[in-house]
Structure formats: structure tokens, C-alpha cells
N, C-alpha and C positions, 0 to 999 in steps of 0.2 A: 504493500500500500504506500508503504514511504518515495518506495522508487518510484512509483507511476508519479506520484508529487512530483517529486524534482524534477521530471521529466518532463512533465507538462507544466512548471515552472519554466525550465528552460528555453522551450519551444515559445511561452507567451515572452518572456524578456525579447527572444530571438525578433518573434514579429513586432514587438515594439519600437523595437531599435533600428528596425529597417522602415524607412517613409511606406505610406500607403498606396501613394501613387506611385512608387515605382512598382511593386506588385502589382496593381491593377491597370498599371497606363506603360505605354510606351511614349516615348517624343524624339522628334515634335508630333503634337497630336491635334491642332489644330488646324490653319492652313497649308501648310508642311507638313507631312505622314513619309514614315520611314521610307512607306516601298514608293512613294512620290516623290522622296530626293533621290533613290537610288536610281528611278528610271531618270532625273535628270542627267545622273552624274552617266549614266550610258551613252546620252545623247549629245554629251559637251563635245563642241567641232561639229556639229553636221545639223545644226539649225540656226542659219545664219541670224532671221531675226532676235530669237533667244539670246545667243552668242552675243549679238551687237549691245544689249540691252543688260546682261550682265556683266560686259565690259567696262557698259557707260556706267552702271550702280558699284561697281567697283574702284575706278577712278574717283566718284562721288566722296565713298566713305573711306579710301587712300585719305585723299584730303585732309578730312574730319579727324581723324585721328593723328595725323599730322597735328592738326591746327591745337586738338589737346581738350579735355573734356571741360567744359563748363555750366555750371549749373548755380547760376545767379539766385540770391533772394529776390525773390516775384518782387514786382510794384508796379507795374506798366501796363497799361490798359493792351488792347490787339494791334497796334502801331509799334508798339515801345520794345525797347531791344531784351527785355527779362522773357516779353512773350516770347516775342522770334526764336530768343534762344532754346527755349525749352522746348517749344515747336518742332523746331529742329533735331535737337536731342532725340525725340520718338522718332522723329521718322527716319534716321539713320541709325537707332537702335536697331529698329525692325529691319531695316536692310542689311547690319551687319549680321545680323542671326539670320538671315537667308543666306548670305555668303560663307558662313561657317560652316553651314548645312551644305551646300553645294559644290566650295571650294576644299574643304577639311582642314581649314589653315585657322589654328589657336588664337592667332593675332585678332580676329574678329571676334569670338568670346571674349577674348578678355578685355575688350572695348566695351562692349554691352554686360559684360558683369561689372568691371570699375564705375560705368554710367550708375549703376543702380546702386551700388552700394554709396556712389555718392547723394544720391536720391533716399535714401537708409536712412544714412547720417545724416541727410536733412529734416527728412518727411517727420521724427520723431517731437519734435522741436516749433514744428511750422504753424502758425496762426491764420487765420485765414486772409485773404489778400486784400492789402490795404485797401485798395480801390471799390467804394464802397456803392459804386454803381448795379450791379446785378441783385434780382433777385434772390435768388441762389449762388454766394461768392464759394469760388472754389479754395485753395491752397496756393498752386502753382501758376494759378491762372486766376483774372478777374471774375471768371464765371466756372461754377460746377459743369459745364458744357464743355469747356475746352479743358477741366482735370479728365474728363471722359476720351475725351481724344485719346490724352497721355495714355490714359489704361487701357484704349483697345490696342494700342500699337506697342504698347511696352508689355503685355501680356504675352502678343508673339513671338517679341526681342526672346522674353523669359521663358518661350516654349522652346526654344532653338538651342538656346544653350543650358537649358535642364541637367541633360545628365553630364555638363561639362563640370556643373559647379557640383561639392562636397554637400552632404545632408545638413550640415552644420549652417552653408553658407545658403542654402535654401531655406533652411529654417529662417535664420534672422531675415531674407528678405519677405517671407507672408507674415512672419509674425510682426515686425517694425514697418513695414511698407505696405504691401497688396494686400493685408488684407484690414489695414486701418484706411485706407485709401479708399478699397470699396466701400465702409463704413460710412468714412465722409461723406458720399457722393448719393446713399441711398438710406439709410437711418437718419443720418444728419443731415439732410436735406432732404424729406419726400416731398416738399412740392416742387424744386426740379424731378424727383424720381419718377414721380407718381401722378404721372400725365400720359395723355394721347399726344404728343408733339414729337417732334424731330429730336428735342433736345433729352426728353424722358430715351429715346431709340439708342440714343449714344451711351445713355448710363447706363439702360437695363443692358445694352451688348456687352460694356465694360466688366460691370459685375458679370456678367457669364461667361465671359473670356478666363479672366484669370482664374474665375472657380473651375471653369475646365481644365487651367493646367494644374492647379493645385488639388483636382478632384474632388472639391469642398462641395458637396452638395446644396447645402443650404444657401451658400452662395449663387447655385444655377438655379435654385429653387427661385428663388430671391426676384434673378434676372428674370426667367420667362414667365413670374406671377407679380411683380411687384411687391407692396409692403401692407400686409393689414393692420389696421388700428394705428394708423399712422396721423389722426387728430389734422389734416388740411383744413385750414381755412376756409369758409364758404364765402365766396364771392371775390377772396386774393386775387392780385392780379398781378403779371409777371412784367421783367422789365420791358417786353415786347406790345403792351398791353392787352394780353390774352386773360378771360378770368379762369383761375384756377379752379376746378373741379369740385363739387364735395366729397365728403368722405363714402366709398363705399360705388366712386365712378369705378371703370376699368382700367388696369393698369399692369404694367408688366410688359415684356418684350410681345408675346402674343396678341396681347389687347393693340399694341402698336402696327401690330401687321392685319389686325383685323379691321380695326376702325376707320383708319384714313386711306386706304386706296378703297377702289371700287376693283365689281368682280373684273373688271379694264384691265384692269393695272396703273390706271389715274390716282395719280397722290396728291391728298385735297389741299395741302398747301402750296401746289403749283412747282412746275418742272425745276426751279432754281433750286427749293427744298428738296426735291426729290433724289434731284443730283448729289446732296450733301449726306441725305439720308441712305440713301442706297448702299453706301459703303457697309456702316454698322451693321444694317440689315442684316446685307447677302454676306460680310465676313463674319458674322455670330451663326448665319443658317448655315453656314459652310462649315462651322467647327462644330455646331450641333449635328451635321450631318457625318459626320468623321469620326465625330465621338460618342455620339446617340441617335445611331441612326434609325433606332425604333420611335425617337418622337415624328420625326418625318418633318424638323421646324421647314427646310427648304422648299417642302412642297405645301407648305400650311396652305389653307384656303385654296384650294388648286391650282398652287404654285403659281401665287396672286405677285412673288416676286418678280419669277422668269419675265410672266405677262406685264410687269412692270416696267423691266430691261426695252420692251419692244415700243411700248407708251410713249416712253420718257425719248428713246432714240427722234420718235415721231409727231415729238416736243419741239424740234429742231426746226432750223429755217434750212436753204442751201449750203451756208456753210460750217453749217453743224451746230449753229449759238441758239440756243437755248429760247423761247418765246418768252420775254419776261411776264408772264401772268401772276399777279401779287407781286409780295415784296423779290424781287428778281431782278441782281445787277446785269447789266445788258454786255452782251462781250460770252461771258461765263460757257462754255462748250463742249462738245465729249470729246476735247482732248483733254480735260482736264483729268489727273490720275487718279481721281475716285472712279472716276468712267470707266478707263483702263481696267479695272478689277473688277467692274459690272460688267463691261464687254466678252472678256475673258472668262470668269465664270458663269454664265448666262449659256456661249459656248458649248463650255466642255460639260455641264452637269444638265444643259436642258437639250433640245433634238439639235445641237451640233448644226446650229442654220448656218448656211455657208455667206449670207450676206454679213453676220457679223463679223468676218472675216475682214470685209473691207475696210468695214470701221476701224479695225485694229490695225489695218495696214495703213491707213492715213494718222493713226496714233503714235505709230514707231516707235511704239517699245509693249511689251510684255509684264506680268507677272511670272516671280520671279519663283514659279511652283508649278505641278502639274497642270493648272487650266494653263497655263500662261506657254508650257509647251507644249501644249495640245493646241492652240490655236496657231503658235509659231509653226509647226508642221503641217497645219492645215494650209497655213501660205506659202509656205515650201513646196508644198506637194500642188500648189494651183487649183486649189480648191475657191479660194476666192470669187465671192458673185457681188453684184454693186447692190445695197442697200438702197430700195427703191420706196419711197415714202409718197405713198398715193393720199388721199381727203383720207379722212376715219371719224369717225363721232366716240369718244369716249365718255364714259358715265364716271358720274361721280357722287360718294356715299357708299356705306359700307354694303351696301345691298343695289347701289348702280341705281338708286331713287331718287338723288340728290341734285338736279340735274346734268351739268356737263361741260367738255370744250371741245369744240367742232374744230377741226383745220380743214378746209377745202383747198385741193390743190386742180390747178391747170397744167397741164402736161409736166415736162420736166422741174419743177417748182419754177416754172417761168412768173407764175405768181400764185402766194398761198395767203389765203383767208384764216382768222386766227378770231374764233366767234368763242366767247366766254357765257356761259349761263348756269354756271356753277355754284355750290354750295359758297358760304364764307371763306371757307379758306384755314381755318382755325386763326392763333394770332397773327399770322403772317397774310391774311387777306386784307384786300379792298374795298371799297363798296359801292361796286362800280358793275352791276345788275348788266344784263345784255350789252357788254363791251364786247369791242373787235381791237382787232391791228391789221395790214396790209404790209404785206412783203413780196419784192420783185428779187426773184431768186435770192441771195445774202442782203439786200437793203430794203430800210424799212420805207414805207410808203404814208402809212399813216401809222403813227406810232402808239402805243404803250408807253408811258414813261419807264414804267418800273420802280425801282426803289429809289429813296434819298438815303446814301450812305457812299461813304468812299471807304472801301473792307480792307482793312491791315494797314491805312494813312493814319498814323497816328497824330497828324496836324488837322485831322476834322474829326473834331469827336471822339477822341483819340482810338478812331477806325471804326467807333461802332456806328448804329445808326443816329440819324439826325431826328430836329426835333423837327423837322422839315418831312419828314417821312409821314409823320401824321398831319400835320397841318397841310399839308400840299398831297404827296403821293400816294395815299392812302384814300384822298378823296374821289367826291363823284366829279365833279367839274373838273380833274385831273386826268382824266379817262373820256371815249370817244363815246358815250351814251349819255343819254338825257338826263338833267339836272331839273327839277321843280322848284322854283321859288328859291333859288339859291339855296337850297337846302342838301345835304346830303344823301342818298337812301340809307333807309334805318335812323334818319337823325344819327349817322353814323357811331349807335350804340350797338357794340359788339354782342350784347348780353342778347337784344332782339336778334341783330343778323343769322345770328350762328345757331337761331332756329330756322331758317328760312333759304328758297334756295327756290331758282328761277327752274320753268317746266318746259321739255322739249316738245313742241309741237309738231316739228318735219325735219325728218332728216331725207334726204334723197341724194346720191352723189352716182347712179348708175345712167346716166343719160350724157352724151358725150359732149356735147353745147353746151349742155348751162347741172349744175351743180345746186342745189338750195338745202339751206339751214333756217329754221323757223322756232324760236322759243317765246314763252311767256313770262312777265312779273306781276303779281299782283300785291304783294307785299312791301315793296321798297318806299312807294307813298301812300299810306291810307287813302283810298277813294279813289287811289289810280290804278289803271293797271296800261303796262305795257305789252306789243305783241310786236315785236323785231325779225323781218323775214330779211335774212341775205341771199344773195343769188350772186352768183358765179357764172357767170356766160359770154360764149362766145360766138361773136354775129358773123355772118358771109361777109359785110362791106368793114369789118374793122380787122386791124393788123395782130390787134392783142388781142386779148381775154381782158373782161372788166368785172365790175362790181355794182350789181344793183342794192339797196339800201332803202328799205320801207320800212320805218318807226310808225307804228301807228296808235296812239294814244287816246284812251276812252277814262273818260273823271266824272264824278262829283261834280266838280267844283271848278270855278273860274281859275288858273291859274297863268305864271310868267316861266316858258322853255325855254331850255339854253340848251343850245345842240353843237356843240364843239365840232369840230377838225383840226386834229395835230401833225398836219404835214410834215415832212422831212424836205428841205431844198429852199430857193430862192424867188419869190416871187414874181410871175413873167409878167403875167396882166387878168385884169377881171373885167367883166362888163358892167359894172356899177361906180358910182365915183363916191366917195368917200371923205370927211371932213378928218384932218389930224389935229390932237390938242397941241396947243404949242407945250406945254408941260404935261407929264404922263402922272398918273394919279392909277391908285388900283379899282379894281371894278368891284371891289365889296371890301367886307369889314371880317368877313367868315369862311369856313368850310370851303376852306384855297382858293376863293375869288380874293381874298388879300394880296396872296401871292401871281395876281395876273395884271400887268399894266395893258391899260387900255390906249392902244396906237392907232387905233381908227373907227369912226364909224361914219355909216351908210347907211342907204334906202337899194332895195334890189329896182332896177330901171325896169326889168319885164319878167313874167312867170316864170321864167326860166334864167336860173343864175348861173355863172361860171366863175369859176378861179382858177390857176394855173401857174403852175410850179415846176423849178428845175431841181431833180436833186438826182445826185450819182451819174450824171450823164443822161440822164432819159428825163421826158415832159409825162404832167399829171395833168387832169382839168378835172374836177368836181363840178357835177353841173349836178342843180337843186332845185326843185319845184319851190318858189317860193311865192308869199303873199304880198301884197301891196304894202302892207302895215309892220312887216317882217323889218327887224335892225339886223343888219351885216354887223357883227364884230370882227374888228381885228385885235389880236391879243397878243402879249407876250410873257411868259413866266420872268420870274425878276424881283417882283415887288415886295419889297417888307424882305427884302434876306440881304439885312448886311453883309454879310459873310461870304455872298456869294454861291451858295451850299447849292443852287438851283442850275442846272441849264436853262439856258438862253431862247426855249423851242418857242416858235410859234404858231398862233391857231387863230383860221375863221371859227366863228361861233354866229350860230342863227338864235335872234333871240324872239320869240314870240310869244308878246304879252295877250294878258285877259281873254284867255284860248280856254273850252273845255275839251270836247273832242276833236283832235286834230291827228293831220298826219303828218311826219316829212317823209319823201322821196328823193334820192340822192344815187345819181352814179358816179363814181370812183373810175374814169378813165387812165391806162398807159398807154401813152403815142410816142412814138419817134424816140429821137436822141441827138446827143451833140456832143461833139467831139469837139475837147480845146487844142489838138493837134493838127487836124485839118481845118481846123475852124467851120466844120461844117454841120448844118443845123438840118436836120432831116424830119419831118412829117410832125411839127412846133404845135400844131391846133388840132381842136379834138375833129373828132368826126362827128358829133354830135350838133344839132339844130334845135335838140326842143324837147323837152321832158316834161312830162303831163300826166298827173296822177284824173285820168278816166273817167273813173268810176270807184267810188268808196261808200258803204254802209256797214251796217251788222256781220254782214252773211259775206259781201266780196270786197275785195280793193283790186283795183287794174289799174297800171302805168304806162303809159305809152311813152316808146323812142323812138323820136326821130331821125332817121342821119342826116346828112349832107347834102346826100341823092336824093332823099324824100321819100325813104324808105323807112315803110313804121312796124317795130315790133312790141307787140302787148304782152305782157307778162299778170297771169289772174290767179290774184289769191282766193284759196276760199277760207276763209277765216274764224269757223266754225267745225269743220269736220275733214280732217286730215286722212281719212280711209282711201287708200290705195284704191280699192273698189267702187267709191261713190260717184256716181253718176250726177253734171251740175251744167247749167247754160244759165246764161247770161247773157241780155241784151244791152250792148252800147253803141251808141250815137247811131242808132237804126241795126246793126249788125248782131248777130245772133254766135255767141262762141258756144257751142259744145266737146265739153270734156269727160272725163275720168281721170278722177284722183285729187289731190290737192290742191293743183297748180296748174295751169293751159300756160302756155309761151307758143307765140309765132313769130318764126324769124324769114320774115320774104325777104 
């Protein structure tokens, strides 16, 4: 009896003294897997893009260790060099534990263990960061968002070089660092934690990251369910102005995958967050799929990620930038290296589409793991097809109920429609109800502003957003849809918006001439409602493809419209003549009419208006059904911003007072172009003679176009009953149209 004792003494001393995770784990075990480095190290020399891209990430972190580790006490907002530097830090930690993995050369471990142990020796010590702007203040950073960074990219550093470091020196870093770090970021902070948002994706990934390599369950636990009984705030509100949740909302890495995309793969705070979030996501599904792959997170909601990869590509104008809908800096692209790892795993773990191919070959570099050589040999082997982005209508809301964002494209993205009737957006939304944008292949035509912020200029705000973001870019009058009464929609309260969300009435994009998108608002002004149909078509006698534009508005109530145009280019000529102030003054007091100087205004000379503009080399003309009583504004953003914080863009605005039921009618023409090399000015004027809204009641609206020739084409809504199948006629000006379906178009 005594011996069996000592014996099974022995045995339990034995497994105590050995870590659990090396029993139960091997590493790296997250995006790195043993027999994933081994196939790379088979393939080194004979994948050229792979090869080029480990070359270049190797010279990178050459450098860096050269230059010597440094790990500054935080103070500096996302401009200031403490951020940079830590920034930094992660993301050539994680690239040196790829190369340790790949190359077998020590010298990169012990860069990525010295990193951390000086992050040990700090972390124990560290208060939270001075800078007392965020919501939720991180340690290393101003915000608990960017300490999330640090720990998704430094949990991989620490998965790479695992079994290089001693049990001893493994211990000190979960016990003094990873795992007081995840503490921070989700006990002591759950209202960053413990949200539906981008920023909650980044923490819950964090925590699930390192508890995967540490095998801490409670920590994975932690990540894919969030925190119970965690006492939020009812009605808080974040630095972004989003309200915080009550207690007992959803929360956790799942609730993150399940609430804000639709079954699309549309992410409801628009393609800029999407881009940022995408990472966390698919590198948390990607280690949950490696290391539990009975949860099945990568394919959660029916691999609502993958169908995300395809969305977000299709987010894109011609040259890959991103359509700023919400808060979205403009520029921003799937070159960027969160994309890279979307592209690449999207690739190798979904049906291996050979168009994503492309996209990775105009990206010119790789991940530095098996998707990342599974795609390299895909372009080796000439597998490569071009990424063909046709119209698509995506839904939005966790059930695709919320309504949506249309992009209508005409042949080669020679020009693409960018129609918004979407949910809020959570905090990072607008409130800017049936907006559009207009794009001629990469330029924009009618613009989006997008957001107010200059990201990582520590001399504006130091990089975060402005206070210009809400007072200007967040508005309705800041966006190309109808403003009432100077007002906002929602009275631009979040708490109403973000019940509320505009209805698709018509989608149709199978007819090879003309293209139409149709949604509803009824919620953005009490007693109003809006019914916004675009059309996409293209006539026999014009060179382009244009843009039809019927707003049609039914109220209550007497009120004053404001219908913007946010052109992109230089003014050529209009047919109305116009009074300028000799001093500019703003055209309100509120809700971003403060920040608009008023540079002109008019009377329309005849029903039919025009304006026309150069921009990128090619001519626009807006021509607009207008009223006798109609004021022409000219406008310019500017006003009230010391600082500067605003572009300079400018906009026609139709303003039409003491209206109930009204409509505008607007086409969006491109003609010609000009060359400042040849000096040559080719097809300056539109083709257009005469634009005339027909016929308008309950049941139809008709607009008629006329060209040049004197050729008329009628476009008829039915604005009641949207069934493919409905049989409808309509008599105007003595003529008899008979149709089926939505909408009748003649193009003689």
C-alpha cells in the first residue's frame, strides 16, 4: 500500500512539474502549425512570390534588431512616437517568430523573447495611460483597442517561440504579463469588452489568442462568450459616441460574428471597419480552427466570414479603395496588410476561388504561413483569374432585414453606383438615410465625404478623430440625400437611429441598358417619408452610361429641402446666373450647415437645370427638373473650422421651400474629356435637352429624357407594388404605356 503511494506521488509531482500545454499542445498552434512550417520549409527556392516576401520581412526585422529593442513608457496619443513605437514592436515580434519558424535561426527568438521580457519588466508596474481621452484607457496605448492589437500579434510572437523559451521563463511571462494583460482588457474594462463593435472583436480575439497558447481555458471561454455580471452602464457612451449596451446584451467573440454582418457578409459599420475588423476575426477563426476545430468558429453562421472576404472585396471602386460609407478615410485599400491575410486565408480554407488570386498578385506579398503558400503557388502555377466585380445588392442586419448597400456597376467599373439604405451603422455610422456616391472607374464623381480625422497625425487631434466628425461628417447635409428643415435625420440621436433602418423596395440589375435600385425611409422625419429610385442606364445616342435620380417625397407637413451635390472637379458652366456675396457667411447655425459657406445663389432660368464640371480629365453635367421658386445653392465646406480640419469640397444644393409632397429628378451625366497635353477638349456638353418629370401621383412617377436629337426616353415607376409579375398601364400626354413588373423604360 505504501508503495502504490509513493508511486502515484511520484507520477503526480512528475505531471506537475511538466506545463500542461506542452502535454496537451504542440507549437506553434495557432496560425503557424508544425506540419505548416514544415511544408514551408520544403518549398523554400521554388515559390518565387513566397521567397520575395520572406526576403523583404526578413531585411525588415534585420533592421529592427539592429536598431535595438525599445519599449518606451506610453504617453502619446496614435500620432506620438511611444505609440509608433510599441506599434511597431508587435508587429515585428510576430514577424520574427515567423522567421524563427521558417528560417531555424535563434537570433529571431531571442528578439521576440528579450521584447517580452522587457514588456514583463514593464507591464508589472504600469498604470494606465496618461492620456485620458478614451473610454476605455489601455496601459501601452491610449485606448484598450490598441493594448488588443498588442495581444493579438504578440500572442503569435509567443506561439512561435514557445518551446524555444525554459518552463520557468514561460511561466513569468503568463503569470507577470499575458495573463494580467488579458485581465486588463476584459474584467477591467467590460465596457470596451463587452460590446457588438469592432473594438469589443479585437479584445475578445486577444483574450482567445493567448488562452490558446497558454491552453487557459477560461480565458477562451472568456473570449468566445464575453463577461457575465459585469455591472455596464445603461445608456454609457463611448469615446466614439456609440451608447453602451445594458447589462445582459450579447457579447463575446460569437455575438461579434453574429450580430453585425448580414447573412451577405455586409459588416454594418461599413467596408473601412470591416477592413480593420476582418483581421481579428479571421486570425482568432483561424486558431480556433487549428486548435478546436470541433467549434467550427470559421465557419460560424455559414461561414458568414468567407462570404465577408467577397462583400468587403466588392466594397471596392477600380482601384481597389474602399467606398467610404460611414466613418471611412478615403484612400484606405486591399493593399493594405490586414487584407493580405483576408485574401490569403479566405483562399486556402474557403473553395480556393482563383480570382482571389489576382488580388494577391496586385498585393505583392504573402502570409508568411501555409494560406500565404498556398496562394503563392497558386500564382506560380497560373492559376490566377481577374476579380470581376459586377452590381450586387447586399443586406444588412443580423438576419439581412436591416436594409442594405446596392453598388450598381456598368461594364468594366466604367462607372459604379454606390446607393446606401442601411441600418445605422452602430457608432461609427451617419445619418444620412438613402445616400449615394458616383464613381468613374478609381474617381469619385459625386462624392461621400467620409470621415473627419487624419489616423496616426499626431498634429490633428493627436490622430484621433475630430470634433468635426460629428459636427460636419456624420451629418445629413454632409451626404448626397435630402435634409428637412435643416434638421438632421433622427435629430441625429443615435439612441433613435440605431432602431431604425431604410427598406428595399427594387432591386433589379439583370437587364443590360439600364440597372435600378429603389428603397424607402419612413423614419428619419416624423410625417415624412422618402422613396429614392436610382437607375443606371445606358441610351443608343449617349457615349456613357448615366445616372437617373428620383427622390420622391410625401409629408404631413409644409416643409424647407435641401438636396445637395458634392461634385468632385472644376466648375465649367450652368444655365442659371447666380448672385455672389461679397463676404461669405455660413448657411446655418447647426447640424453642418455651420460648416458650409454660402458662395452663391440663384433662381433656375427654365424647368430644366444644368451644371457642369471638370474633374480627372472627363466633363459631368447634372441636369435637374427644377421649379420656378427653386434657390440654386452654391456651397462650400470651410466654415467655422479654424483649424482647417475640413476639405475644401464643393456643392450645388437645390433648396425648396414651403413644399409638402414633392419630387426631384436629377441625371448624373459623363461626357467627353480633356487632355492638358494635347490640349484637347473632346464631347465638353451633355447630350441632354430637357428632363421632365411626366407624370407623378400615389401609384406612378414617369420622367422623361430628352437628347439633342429629340429623342425621348421614359422611365415609369410604379411606386406601390414592386412584383416582378404585376401587370400596370399608364396613360400620358394621350399615350398608353403597358408593362410588367416594377418599372417600363423606352429607349428609341
Amino acid at each position: 500500500m505504501n508503495k502504490i503511494s509513493v508511486t502515484a506521488l511520484l507520477l503526480m509531482v512528475t505531471t506537475l512539474s511538466t506545463p500542461l500545454c506542452v502535454q496537451s499542445q504542440e507549437h506553434p498552434n495557432l496560425i503557424m502549425t508544425k506540419s505548416g512550417v514544415e511544408k514551408i520549409r520544403k518549398h523554400l527556392g521554388q515559390v518565387p512570390l513566397f521567397d520575395a516576401t520572406l526576403k523583404s520581412v526578413k531585411e525588415e526585422v534585420d533592421v529592427e534588431i539592429a536598431f535595438g529593442i525599445d519599449t518606451p513608457i506610453p504617453k502619446d496619443f496614435s500620432g506620438g512616437y511611444t505609440h509608433f513605437r510599441h506599434k511597431q514592436n508587435f508587429k515585428f515580434a510576430q514577424k520574427a517568430g515567423a522567421l524563427y519558424q521558417i528560417l531555424q535561426d535563434d537570433k529571431y527568438a531571442v528578439y521576440v523573447r528579450d521584447m517580452l521580457f522587457q514588456y514583463e519588466a514593464m507591464y508589472k508596474n504600469l498604470p494606465a495611460h496618461p492620456q485620458k481621452r478614451s473610454y476605455a484607457r489601455g496601459k501601452l496605448f491610449w485606448q484598450c483597442l490598441n493594448d488588443s492589437n498588442w495581444l493579438v500579434y504578440m500572442s503569435q510572437a509567443y506561439d512561435t517561440i514557445y518551446n524555444f523559451l525554459s518552463a520557468a521563463e514561460r511561466s513569468t511571462l503568463e503569470n507577470n504579463l499575458f495573463r494580467p494583460f488579458a485581465d486588463y482588457i476584459s474584467l477591467e474594462n467590460p465596457k470596451f469588452y463587452n460590446r457588438v463593435h469592432n473594438h469589443s472583436t479585437w479584445g475578445n480575439a486577444a483574450v482567445g489568442m493567448i488562452g490558446l497558447v497558454m491552453d487557459d481555458e477560461e480565458l477562451i471561454q472568456r473570449a468566445l462568450y464575453g463577461i457575465t455580471d459585469d455591472g455596464l452602464p445603461v445608456g454609457g457612451r463611448d469615446n466614439d459616441g456609440g451608447i453602451i449596451k445594458v447589462v445582459g446584451q450579447k457579447k463575446g467573440f460569437l455575438a461579434n460574428l453574429d450580430e453585425p454582418f448580414s447573412p451577405d457578409g455586409y459588416y454594418t459599420e461599413g467596408p473601412y471597419y470591416q477592413r480593420y475588423a476582418m483581421y481579428p476575426f479571421l486570425i482568432f477563426a483561424l486558431a480556433m480552427h487549428n486548435e478546436r476545430p470541433e467549434l467550427k468558429v470559421l465557419q460560424h453562421k455559414e461561414n458568414v466570414l468567407l462570404k465577408g472576404v467577397n462583400a468587403l472585396l466588392n466594397l471596392s471602386d477600380a482601384d481597389g479603395e474602399f467606398f467610404p460609407l460611414n466613418d471611412g478615410q478615403k484612400g484606405m485599400s486591399y493593399y493594405t496588410a490586414s487584407l493580405v491575410s483576408t485574401v490569403n486565408i479566405a483562399y486556402h480554407y474557403g473553395t480556393k476561388n482563383p480570382q482571389l488570386l489576382s488580388i494577391a498578385e496586385k498585393q505583392n506579398q504573402v502570409l508568411l504561413d501555409v494560406s500565404g503558400l498556398d496562394v503563392a503557388i497558386g500564382i506560380r502555377d497560373g492559376k490566377a483569374q481577374p476579380f470581376t466585380k459586377k452590381s450586387i445588392n447586399l443586406s444588412d442586419g443580423i438576419k439581412g432585414k436591416q436594409g442594405g448597400v446596392s453598388v450598381l456597376r456598368y461594364g468594366n467599373e466604367e462607372l459604379s453606383l454606390v446607393f446606401k439604405y442601411a441600418a445605422q451603422g452602430l457608432s461609427h455610422g451617419h445619418y444620412d438615410k438613402l445616400s449615394y456616391s458616383l464613381h468613374e472607374k478609381g474617381d469619385e464623381v459625386i462624392q461621400d465625404y467620409g470621415l473627419a480625422r487624419f489616423v496616426n497625425i499626431g498634429q490633428k487631434g493627436g490622430g484621433n478623430y475630430l470634433k468635426e466628425n460629428k459636427t460636419w461628417a456624420k451629418t445629413t447635409i454632409a451626404h448626397n440625400t435630402l435634409s428637412q428643415n435643416t434638421e438632421m435625420h433622427f435629430d441625429g440621436e443615435y439612441a433613435t437611429a440605431s432602431t431604425k433602418h431604410s427598406d428595399l423596395y427594387l432591386y433589379d440589375d439583370t437587364k443590360p441598358n439600364i440597372q435600378v435600385v429603389s428603397a424607402t425611409e419612413v423614419n428619419a422625419y416624423p410625417g415624412t417619408e422618402m422613396h429614392r429610385t436610382m437607375a443606371m442606364m445606358k441610351l443608343k445616342n449617349f457615349d456613357k452610361a448615366f445616372v437617373l435620380d428620383i427622390m420622391k417625397v410625401t409629408s404631413t407637413s409644409k416643409n424647407q429641402y435641401d438636396f445637395p451635390f458634392y461634385f468632385i472637379g472644376q466648375v465649367i458652366k450652368m444655365n442659371f446666373s447666380y448672385d455672389s456675396p461679397s463676404s461669405l457667411s455660413a448657411l446655418g447655425s447647426a447640424n453642418g450647415y455651420q460648416h458650409l459657406y454660402l458662395e452663391g445663389k440663384g433662381k433656375p432660368s427654365s424647368d430644366t437645370t444644368q451644371f457642369s464640371w471638370l474633374g480627372n480629365g472627363k466633363f459631368y453635367t447634372l441636369t435637374t427638373a427644377t421649379n420656378p421658386s427653386d434657390e440654386l445653392l452654391l456651397t462650400r465646406i470651410g466654415a467655422n473650422d479654424p483649424n482647417f480640419n475640413l476639405r475644401r469640397d464643393a456643392a450645388l444644393m437645390i433648396r425648396r421651400k414651403e413644399s409638402g409632397n414633392t419630387i426631384f429628378a436629377s441625371v448624373i451625366e459623363p461626357h467627353g474629356s480633356y487632355s492638358p497635353v494635347s490640349e484637347s477638349s473632346v464631347n465638353s456638353n451633355s447630350n441632354i435637352a430637357e428632363l421632365e418629370i411626366v407624370h407623378d401621383d400615389e401609384s406612378y412617377t414617369a420622367v422623361a429624357i430628352k437628347d439633342l436629337s429629340g429623342t425621348v426616353s421614359v422611365f415609369i415607376l410604379a411606386n406601390l407594388n414592386a412584383s416582378a409579375s404585376q401587370k400596370h398601364q399608364l396613360k400620358i400626354a394621350g399615350k398608353l404605356y403597358r408593362w410588367t413588373g416594377a418599372y417600363h423604360f423606352t429607349d428609341k
